[in-house]
MDTraj code that builds the backbone (N, CA, C; nanometers):
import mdtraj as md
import numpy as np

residues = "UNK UNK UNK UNK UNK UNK UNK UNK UNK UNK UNK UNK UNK UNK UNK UNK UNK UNK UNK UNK UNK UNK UNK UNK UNK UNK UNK UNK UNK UNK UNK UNK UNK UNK UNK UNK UNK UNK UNK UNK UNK UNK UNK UNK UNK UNK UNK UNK UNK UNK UNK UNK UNK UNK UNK UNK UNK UNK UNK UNK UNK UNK UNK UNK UNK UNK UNK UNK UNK UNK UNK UNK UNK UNK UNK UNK UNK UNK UNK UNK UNK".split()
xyz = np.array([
    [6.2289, 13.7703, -1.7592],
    [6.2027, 13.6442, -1.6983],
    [6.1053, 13.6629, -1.5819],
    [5.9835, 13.5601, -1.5367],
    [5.9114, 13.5833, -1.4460],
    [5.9783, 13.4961, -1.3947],
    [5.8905, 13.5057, -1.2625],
    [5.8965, 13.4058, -1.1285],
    [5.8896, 13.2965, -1.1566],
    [5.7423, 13.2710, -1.2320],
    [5.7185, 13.1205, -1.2429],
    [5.8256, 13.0727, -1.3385],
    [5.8366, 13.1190, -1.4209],
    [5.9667, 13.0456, -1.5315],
    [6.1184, 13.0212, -1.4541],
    [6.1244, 13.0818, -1.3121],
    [6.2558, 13.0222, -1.2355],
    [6.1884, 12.9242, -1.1561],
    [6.0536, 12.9401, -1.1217],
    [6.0230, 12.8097, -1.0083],
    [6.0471, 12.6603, -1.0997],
    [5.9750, 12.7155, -1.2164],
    [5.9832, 12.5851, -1.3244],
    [6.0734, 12.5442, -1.4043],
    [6.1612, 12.6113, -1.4298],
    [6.3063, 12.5784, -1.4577],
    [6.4020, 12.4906, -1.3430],
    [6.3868, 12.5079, -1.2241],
    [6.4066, 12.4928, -1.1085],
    [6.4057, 12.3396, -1.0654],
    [6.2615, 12.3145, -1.1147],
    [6.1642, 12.1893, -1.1261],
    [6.2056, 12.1244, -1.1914],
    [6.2189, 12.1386, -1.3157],
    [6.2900, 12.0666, -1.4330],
    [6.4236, 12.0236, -1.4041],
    [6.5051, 12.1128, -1.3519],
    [6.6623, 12.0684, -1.3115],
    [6.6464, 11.9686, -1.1936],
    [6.5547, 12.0058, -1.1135],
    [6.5228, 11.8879, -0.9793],
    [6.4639, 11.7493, -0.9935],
    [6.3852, 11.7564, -1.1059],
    [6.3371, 11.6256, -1.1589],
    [6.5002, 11.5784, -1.2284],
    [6.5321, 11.6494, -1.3042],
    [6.6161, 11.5694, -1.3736],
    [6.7625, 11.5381, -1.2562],
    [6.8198, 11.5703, -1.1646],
    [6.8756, 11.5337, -1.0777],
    [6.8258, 11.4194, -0.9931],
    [6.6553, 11.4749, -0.9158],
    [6.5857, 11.3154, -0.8685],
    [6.6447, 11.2270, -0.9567],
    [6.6071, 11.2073, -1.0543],
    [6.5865, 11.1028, -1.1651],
    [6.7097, 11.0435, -1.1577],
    [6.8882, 11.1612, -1.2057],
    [6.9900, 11.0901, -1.2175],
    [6.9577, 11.0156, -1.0721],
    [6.9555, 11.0645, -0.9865],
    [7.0085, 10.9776, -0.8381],
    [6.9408, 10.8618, -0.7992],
    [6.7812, 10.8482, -0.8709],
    [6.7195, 10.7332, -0.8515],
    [6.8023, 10.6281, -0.9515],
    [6.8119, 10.7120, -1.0699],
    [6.9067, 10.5790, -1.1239],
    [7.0106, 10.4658, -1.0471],
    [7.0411, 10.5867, -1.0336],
    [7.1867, 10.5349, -0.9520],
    [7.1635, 10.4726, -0.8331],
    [7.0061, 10.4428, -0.7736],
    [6.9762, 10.4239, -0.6117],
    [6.9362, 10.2837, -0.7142],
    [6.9186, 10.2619, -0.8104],
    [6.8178, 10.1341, -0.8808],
    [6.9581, 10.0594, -0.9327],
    [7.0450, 10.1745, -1.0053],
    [7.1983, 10.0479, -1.0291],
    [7.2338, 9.9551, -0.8971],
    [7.2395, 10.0574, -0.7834],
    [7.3196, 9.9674, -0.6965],
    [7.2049, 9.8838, -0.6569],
    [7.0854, 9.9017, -0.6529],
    [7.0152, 9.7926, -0.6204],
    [7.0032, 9.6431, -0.7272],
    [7.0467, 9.6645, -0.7855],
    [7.0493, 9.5319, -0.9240],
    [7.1648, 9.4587, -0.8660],
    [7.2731, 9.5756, -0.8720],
    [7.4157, 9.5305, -0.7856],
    [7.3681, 9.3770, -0.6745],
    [7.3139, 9.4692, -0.5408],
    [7.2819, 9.4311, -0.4517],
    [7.1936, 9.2689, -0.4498],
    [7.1115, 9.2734, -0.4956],
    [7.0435, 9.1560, -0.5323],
    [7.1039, 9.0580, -0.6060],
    [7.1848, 9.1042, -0.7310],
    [7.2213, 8.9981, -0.7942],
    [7.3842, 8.9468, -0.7349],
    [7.4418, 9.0170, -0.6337],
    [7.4806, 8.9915, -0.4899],
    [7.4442, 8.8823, -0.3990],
    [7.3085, 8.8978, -0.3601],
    [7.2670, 8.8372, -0.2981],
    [7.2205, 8.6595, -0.3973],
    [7.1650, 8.7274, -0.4831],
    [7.1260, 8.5861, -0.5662],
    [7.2430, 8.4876, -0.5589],
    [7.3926, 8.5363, -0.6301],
    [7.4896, 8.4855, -0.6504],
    [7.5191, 8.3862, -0.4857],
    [7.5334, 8.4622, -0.4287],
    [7.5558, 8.4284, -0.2421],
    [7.4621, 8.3154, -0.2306],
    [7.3657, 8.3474, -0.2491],
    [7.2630, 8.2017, -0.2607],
    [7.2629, 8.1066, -0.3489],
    [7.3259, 8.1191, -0.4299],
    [7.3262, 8.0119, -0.5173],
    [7.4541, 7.9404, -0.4465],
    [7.5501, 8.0102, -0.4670],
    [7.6798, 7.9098, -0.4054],
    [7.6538, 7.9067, -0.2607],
    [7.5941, 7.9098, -0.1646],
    [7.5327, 7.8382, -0.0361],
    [7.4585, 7.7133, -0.0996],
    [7.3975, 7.7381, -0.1625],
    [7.3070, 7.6045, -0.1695],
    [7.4013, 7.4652, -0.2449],
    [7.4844, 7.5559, -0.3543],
    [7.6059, 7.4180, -0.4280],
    [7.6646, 7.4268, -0.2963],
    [7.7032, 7.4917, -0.2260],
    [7.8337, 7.4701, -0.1225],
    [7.7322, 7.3500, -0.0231],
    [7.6431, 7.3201, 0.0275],
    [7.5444, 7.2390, 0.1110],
    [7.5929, 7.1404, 0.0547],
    [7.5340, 7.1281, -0.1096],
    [7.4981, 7.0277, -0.1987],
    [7.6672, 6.9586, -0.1956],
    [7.7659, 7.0068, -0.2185],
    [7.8739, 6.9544, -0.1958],
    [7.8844, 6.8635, -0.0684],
    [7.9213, 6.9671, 0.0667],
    [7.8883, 6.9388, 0.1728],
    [7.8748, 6.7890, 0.2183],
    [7.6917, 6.7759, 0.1714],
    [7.6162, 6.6940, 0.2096],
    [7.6883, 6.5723, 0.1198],
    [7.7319, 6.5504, -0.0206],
    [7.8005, 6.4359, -0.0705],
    [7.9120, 6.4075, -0.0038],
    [8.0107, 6.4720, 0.0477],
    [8.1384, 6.4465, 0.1289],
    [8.1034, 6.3615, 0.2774],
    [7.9531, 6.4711, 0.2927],
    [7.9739, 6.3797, 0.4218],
    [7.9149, 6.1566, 0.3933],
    [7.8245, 6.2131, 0.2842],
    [7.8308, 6.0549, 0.2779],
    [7.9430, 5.9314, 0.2386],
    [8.0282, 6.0413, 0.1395],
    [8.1318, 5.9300, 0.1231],
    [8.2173, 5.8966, 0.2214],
    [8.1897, 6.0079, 0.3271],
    [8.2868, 5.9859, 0.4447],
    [8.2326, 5.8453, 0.4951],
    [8.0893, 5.8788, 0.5298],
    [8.0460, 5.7166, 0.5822],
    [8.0611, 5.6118, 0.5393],
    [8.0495, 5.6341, 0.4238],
    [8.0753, 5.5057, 0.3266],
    [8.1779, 5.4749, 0.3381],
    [8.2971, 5.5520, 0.3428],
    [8.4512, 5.5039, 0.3488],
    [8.4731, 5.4547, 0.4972],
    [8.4032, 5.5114, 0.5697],
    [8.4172, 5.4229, 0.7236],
    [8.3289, 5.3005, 0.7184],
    [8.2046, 5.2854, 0.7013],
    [8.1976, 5.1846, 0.6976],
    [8.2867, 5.0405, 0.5831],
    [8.3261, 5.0971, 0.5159],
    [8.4201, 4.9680, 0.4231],
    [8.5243, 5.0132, 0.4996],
    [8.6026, 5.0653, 0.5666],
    [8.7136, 5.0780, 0.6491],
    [8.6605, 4.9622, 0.7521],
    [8.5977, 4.9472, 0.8236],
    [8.5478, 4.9054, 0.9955],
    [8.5049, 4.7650, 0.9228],
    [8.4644, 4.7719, 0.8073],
    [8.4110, 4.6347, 0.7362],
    [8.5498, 4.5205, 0.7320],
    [8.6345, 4.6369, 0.6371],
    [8.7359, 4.5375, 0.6581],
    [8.8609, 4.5481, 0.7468],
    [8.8725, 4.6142, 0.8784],
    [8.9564, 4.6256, 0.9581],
    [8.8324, 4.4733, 1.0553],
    [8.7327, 4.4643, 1.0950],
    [8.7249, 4.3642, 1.1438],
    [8.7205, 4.2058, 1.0382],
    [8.7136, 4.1839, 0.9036],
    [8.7224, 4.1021, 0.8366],
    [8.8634, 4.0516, 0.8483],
    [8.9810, 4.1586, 0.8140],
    [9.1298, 4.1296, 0.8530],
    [9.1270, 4.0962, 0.9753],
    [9.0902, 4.1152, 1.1171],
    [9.1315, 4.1068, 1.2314],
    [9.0683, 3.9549, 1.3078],
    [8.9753, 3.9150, 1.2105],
    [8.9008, 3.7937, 1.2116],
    [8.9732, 3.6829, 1.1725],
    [9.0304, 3.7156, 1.0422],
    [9.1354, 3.6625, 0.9403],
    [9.2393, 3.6311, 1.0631],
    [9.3251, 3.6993, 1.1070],
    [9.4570, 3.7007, 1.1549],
    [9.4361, 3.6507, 1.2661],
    [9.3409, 3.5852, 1.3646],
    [9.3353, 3.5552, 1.4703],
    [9.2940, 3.4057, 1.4417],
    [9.1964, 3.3917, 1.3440],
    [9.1411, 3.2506, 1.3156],
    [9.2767, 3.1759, 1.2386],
    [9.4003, 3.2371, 1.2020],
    [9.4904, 3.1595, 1.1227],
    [9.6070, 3.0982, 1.2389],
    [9.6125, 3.2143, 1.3454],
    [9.6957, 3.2069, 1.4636],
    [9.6609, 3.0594, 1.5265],
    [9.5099, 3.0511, 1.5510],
    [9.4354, 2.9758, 1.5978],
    [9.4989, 2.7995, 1.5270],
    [9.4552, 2.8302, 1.4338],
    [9.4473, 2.6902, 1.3138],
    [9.6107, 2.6361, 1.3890],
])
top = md.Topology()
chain = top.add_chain()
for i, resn in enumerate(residues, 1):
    res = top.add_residue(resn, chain, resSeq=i)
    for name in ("N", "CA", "C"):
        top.add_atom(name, md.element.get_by_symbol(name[0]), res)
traj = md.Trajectory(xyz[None], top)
């Protein structure tokens, strides 16, 4: 066996180790992102929810206040009569 046939044997085992470990640096990065994608997607439905609740809230106050002064109009104008 020469020299060079251990430097390059050497090489070969080191590429092929780089290689496993880049794999494995590129799995968790797919991980990671499609992590992140997921996270962003349900932020944006979670807003989108959000933002409908808060309108029906208004909406339900205003027909609340609509008809808490319509009743209170009612009950005073009958007192009246």
């Amino acid at each position: 066996m020469k020299a060079d046939d251990v430097i390059g044997d050497s090489e070969v085992g080191g590429a092929t180790a780089l290689h496993n470990q880049l794999a494995i640096v590129v799995s968790e990065l797919r991980v990671l992102t499609t992590k992140v994608r997921e996270d962003s997607r349900d932020k944006k439905a979670s807003g989108e929810w959000k933002l409908l609740a808060m309108v029906i809230d208004r909406f339900c106050f205003c027909f609340f206040s609509l008809f808490f002064i319509i009743a209170t109009c009612v009950v005073f104008r009958r007192q009246l009569w």
